[in-house]
N, C-alpha and C positions, 0 to 999 in steps of 0.2 A: 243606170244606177238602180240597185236594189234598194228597196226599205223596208218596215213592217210599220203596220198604223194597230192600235188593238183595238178589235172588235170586242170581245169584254173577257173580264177576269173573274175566273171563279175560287173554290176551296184549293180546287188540286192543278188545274191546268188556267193558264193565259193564252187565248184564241184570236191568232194574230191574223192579219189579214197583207198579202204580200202585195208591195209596189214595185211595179215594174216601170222605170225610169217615168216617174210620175204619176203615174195612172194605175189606178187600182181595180181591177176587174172583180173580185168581190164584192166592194161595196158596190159600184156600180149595177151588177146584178142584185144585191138586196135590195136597192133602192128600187128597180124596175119591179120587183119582185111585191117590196111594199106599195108602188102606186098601181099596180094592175092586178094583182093575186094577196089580198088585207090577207087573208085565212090563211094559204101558203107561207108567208110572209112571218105569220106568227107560231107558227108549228114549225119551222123552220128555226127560228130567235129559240125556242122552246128547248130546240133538239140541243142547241149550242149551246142555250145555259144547262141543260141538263149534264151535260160529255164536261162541262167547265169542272163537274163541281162531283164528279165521278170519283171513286179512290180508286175503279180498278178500270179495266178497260169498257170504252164504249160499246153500249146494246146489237150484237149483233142485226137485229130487226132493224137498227138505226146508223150503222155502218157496215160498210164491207173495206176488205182489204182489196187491192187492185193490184198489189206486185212489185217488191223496188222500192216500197216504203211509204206508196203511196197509198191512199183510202178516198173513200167518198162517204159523207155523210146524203142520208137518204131520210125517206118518209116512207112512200112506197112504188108499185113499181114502176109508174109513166108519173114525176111529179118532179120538183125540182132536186138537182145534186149539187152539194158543193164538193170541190175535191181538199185533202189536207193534207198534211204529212208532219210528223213529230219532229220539235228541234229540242235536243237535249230531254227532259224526263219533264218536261214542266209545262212545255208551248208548246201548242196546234198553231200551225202554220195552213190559214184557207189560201189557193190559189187563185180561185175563178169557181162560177156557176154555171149549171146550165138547165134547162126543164128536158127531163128523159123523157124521149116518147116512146116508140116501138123500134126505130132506126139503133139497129148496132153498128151500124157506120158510122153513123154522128156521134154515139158514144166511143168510140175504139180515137175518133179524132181527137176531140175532147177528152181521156185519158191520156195521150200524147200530148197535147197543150199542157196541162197539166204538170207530166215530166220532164216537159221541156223548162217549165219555171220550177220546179223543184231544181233542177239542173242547173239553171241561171243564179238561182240562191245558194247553192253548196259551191258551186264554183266562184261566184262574187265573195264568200264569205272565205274560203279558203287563203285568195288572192286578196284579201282585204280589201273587197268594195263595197260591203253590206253596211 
């Protein structure tokens, strides 16, 4: 079963965090994120309330697009990413975190995880299980 829990609500965008039949891989990454990296942690919260409260699109320096509709929020360039993807004009949808190190392998994985639950959420929602 799919869900969304909201991570928080800004001016322009509501930045949802996606469950996958219970378990939420976002928070659970922030939470590691806020008890082992405070600093990270909060320049990250930063980035999100910043993108919430945007009228136009997110800070290139502070997102990339990835292809398919998917993006990553970033910092810089070995630091942590979450990935998101847009539902409707309003919600950011985070899927999962991860800390980018120099590994394009691990990243190229994790981009695929990523599409895989954008995929699980467009598909549950179509078939009405969201």
């Amino acid at each position: 079963m799919i869900t969304l829990s909201r991570i928080l609500k800004g001016t322009r965008y509501e930045i949802m965090a996606l469950n996958v039949d219970g378990k939420c891989h976002t928070f659970e990454f922030l939470e590691v994120l806020r008890r082992k990296h405070p600093k990270d942690y909060k320049q990250l919260i930063a980035l999100l309330e910043d993108a919430s409260n945007r009228e136009y699109s997110v800070d290139c320096y502070k997102s990339r697009p990835l292809g398919k509709g998917l993006f990553e929020f970033k910092r810089k360039r070995s630091a942590p990413r979450l990935f998101y993807f847009y539902e409707k004009e309003s919600i950011i949808i985070c899927t999962h975190g991860f800390w980018k190190r120099e590994s394009n392998r691990e990243q190229k994985e994790q981009i695929e995880r990523a599409r895989q639950y954008k995929n699980m959420y467009t598909e549950g929602k179509e078939n009405g299980k969201k």
